[in-house]
N, C-alpha and C positions, 0 to 999 in steps of 0.2 A: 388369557394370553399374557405369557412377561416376554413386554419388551426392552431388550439393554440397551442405553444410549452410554457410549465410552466418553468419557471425556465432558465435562464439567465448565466448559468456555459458553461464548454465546454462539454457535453451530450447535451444538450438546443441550446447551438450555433449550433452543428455540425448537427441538425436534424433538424433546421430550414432551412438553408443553401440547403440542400438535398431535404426537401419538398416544395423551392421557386420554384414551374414551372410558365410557360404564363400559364393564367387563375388563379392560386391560389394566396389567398390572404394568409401571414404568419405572425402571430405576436408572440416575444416573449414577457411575461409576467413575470418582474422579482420582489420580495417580496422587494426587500433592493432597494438603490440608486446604488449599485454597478454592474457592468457585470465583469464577468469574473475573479472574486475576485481571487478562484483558483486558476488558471493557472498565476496570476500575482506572486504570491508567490512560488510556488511548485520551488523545486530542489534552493534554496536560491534564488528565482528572476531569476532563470537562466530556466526552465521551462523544467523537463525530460519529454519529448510530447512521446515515447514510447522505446519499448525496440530491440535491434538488428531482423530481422526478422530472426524467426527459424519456424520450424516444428510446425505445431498445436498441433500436439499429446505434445510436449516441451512445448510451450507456455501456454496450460491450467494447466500444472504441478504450476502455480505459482500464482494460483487461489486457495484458502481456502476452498472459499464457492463458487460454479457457475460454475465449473471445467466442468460438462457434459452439461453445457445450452452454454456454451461460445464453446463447440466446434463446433458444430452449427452456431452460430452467426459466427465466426470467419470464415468459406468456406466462406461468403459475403463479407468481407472485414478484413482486417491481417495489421499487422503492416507494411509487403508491400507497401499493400494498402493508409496507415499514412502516412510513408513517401516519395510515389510520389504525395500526395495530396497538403502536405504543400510545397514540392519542385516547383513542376510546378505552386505554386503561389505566387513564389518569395524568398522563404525562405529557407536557405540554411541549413543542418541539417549535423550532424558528429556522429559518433558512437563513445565512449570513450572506453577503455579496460574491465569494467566491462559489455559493453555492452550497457548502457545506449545513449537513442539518445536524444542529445541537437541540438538546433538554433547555426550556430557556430557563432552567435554576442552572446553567452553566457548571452542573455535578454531575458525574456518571451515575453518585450513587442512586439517582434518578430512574438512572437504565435499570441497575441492577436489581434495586428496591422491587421494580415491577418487573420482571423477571423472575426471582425470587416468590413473589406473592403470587403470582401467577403460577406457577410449579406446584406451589401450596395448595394453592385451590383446587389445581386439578389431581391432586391427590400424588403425585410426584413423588416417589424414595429417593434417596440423597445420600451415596456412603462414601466418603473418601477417606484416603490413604488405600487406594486397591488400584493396583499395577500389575496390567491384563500381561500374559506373559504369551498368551498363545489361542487362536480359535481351532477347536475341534467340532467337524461336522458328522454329525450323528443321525440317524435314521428317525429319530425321537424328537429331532429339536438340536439345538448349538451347546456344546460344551465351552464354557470362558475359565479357562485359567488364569487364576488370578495368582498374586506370590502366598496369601494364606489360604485359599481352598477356591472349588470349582463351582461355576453354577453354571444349571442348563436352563437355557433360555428360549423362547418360538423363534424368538429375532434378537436382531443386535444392529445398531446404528451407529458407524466408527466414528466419532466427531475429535480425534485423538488432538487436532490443532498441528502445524509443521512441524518438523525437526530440523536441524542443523547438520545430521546426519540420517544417513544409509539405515543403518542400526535404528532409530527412532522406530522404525516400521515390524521392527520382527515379529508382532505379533502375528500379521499376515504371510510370516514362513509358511510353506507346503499347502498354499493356496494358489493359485492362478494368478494373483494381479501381480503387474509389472509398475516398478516403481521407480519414477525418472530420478535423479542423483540432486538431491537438493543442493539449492546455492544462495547465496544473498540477494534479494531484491531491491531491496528501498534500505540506500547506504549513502554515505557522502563521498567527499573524493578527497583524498590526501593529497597535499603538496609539497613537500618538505622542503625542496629546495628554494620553492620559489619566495620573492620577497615581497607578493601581495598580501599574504597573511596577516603582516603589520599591519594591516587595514581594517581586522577585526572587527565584526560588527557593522559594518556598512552593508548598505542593499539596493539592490537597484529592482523597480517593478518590473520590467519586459525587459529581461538578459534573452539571446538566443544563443544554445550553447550545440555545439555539433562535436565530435570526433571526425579526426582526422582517418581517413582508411575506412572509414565508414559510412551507411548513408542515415550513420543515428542521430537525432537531431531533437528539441528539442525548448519550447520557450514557456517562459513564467518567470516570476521574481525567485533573485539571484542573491545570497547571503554569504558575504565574507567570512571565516573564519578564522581561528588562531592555529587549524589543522590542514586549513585548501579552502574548499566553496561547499556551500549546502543551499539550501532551500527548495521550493516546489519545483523547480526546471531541473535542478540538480537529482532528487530524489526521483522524480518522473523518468528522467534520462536513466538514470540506473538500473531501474523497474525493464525500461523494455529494452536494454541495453545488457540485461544480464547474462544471458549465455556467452556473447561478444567479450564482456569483461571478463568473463570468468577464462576463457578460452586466451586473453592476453596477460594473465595472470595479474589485471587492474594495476595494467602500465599503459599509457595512453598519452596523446595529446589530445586538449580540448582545447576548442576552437570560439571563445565568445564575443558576440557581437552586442556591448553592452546595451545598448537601445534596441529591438527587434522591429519599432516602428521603423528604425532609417537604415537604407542601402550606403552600400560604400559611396555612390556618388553624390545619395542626398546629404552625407557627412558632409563631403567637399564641397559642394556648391552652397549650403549654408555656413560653412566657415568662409569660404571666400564671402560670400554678401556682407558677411558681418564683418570684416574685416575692414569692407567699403562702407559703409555704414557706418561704424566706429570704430578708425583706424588708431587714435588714441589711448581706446582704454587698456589698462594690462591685461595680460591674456590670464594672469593669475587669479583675476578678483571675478573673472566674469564666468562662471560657468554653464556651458552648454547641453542641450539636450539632455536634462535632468540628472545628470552626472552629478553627484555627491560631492563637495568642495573637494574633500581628500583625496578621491580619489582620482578626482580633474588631474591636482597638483603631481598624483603618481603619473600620469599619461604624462604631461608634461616634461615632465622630468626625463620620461625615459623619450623623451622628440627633440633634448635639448632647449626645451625654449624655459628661458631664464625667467627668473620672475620680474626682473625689470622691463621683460621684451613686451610691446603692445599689439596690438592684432595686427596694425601695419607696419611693421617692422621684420617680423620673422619670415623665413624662405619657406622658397616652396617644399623644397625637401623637410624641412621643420613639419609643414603643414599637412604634408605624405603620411610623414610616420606618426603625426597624430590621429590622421585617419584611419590607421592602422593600428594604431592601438586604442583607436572607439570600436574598430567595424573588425577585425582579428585579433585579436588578443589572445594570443600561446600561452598556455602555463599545461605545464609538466606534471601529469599525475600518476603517482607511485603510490599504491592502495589505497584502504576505505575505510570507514567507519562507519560501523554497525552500532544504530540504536537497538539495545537489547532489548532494553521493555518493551520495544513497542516490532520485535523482532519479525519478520514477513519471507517467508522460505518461497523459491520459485523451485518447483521439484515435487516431490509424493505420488501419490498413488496415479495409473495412468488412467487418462478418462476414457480410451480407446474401451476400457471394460467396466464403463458407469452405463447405465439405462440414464439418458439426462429427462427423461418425461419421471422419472423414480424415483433417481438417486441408487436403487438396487444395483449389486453385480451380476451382468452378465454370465458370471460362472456358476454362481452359488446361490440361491432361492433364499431369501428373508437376513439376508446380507446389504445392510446398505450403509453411504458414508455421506459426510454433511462436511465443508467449512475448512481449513486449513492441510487438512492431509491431504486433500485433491490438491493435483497440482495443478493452480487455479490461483493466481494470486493479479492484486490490483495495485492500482498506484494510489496515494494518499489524496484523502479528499472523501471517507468515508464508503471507497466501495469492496476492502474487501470483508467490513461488516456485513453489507448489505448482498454480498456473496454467500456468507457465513446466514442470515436471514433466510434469503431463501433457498440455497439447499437445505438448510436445516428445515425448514416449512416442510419441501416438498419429501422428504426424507421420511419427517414422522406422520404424514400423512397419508402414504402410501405402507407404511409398514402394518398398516391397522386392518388392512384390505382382506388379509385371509380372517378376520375375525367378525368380520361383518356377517 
């Protein structure tokens, strides 16, 4: 039995691996000169392979789009599952505070290496530069057009990884599956006009960041930029915010409350106490509620109060619209930026026609797909490797089935 696995990432790798038994023959098929370009770069080279294992019912929480297919998928194999795979084949893995699970030699090429060796052993073909141009289904078995000649194969497993466009997908012309319109998912936010950007580089732990018009919302540490705002609340926001952005042509106001621990009145009622408390000190030197000196000095600035004004001196209205620019703070945002390499599509193939117990098509027998072409995608923090894991599992392990 040849079975084809499309696409050369870690979906591609890990369903290959799964569908090498005695008797089958497996080859992956990848479009570039590269394997595993992905996983070489993801988490800065250091490679977030998944996230702490929790609760299904938790884990699909951090899914956008795929939430009720991944629950499914996920009883067959769990981020458990991930990391005694990679463990028991030599690769030692650490969970960091946020959760995140890395290789503790902090290298992908860790992942890769075993990946790689893993492919080898189980007897794995490996041909790149072959860009599938089209599937023909045959009475005999699958025709794959490739751009230098055809092969027929029993099965084929799409693991093609997103696209940016529409077009990405045309191999699956004059097939049945329907293919949602991909968009950006995990992007940052521009702000051009605005004059916190001078602020560069600062970050606050628990920002709580919301859209106005909306009920998107959204907390985690908050990172200044020289372009708008980024970091995990920001990139999280965007993930499950993408249809909504996409549909505002990523013009928006956001709405941050830099602390998420405090309410607008616990603001006020601890600047008043403090104010009683030490009515002396300047309000310049003394910064509240883990606010970054610079940044204090920007609230400040925009509330009027001087740097010679002390806690007991400033008005009430002073003290309003520093509340106000702890507990709402406006900034104005006028499109994104997209991390290329580490690029995440919301859109691809629809799952309304995946078997999620298979990963097979609904339309078509010995037709299955793995990892970034479903449109399936996660927020950062390791899960949509661990998306890419176990569709890819469940994928090459079900396509071996008529060979048994």
């Amino acid at each position: 039995m040849h079975i084809a696995v499309i696409g050369g990432g870690a979906a591609g790798f890990f369903a290959a691996v799964h569908a090498a038994k005695p008797g089958n023959q497996v080859t992956i098929y990848e479009k570039t000169s590269k394997l595993l370009s992905k996983v070489r770069i993801s988490g800065g080279g250091r490679c977030n392979v998944t996230h702490r294992p929790m609760e299904i019912s938790k884990l699909v929480k951090n899914y956008p789009r795929g939430e009720k297919f991944l629950k499914r998928v996920f009883r067959h194999f769990d981020q458990e599952d991930t990391v005694n795979w990679f463990e028991s084949r030599g690769v030692k893995l650490k969970i960091e505070e946020d959760g995140r699970v890395f290789p503790v030699s902090d290298n992908s090429s860790s992942i890769v290496d075993a990946l790689l060796k893993e492919a080898n052993n189980q007897g794995v073909l490996i041909q790149t530069g072959m860009n599938l141009n089209s599937i023909q289904l045959q009475s005999t078995g699958i025709n794959l057009q490739f751009d230098q000649q055809t092969i027929r194969v029993d099965a084929v497993i799409l693991a093609t990884g997103g696209s940016p466009k529409s077009s990405g997908y045309h191999f699956l012309n004059g097939l049945s599956h329907q293919i949602a319109s991909p968009i950006p998912s995990l992007f940052t936010f521009n702000t051009p006009s605005e004059p916190i950007r001078k602020l560069m580089g600062l970050s606050v732990p628990h920002a709580h960041v919301r859209f106005e018009a909306s009920k998107l919302s959204y907390s985690g540490p908050l990172l200044i930029t020289h372009w708008g705002i980024s970091g995990p609340a920001v990139l999280k926001l965007s993930a499950f915010g993408a249809d909504w952005l996409h549909e505002q042509k990523y013009e928006a106001r956001a709405v941050i409350n830099w602390n998420g621990n405090y309410k607008e009145m616990d603001y006020e009622d601890q600047l008043r106490n403090y104010q009683k408390a030490h009515p002396n000190r300047l309000v310049k030197n003394y910064p509240l509620f883990d606010i970054p000196a610079r940044l204090w000095e920007h609230f400040l600035e925009r509330a009027e109060i001087k740097d010679s004004d002390s806690f007991g001196n400033f008005s009430k209205k002073q003290l309003n619209k520093l509340v106000q620019n702890l507990f709402c703070y406006i900034l104005t945002i006028k499109g994104k930026t997209t991390f290329k390499e580490e690029f995440v599509t919301a859109g691809g193939v629809d799952l309304s026609g995946i078997h999620p117990e298979t990963m097979e098509s609904r339309y078509h027998p010995n037709i299955y797909f793995s990892g970034e072409v479903l449109n399936i995608d996660g927020i950062t923090g390791g899960f949509n490797f661990q998306a890419a894991w176990s569709t890819g599992y469940l994928a090459g392990i079900s396509s071996i089935r008529h060979s048994i």
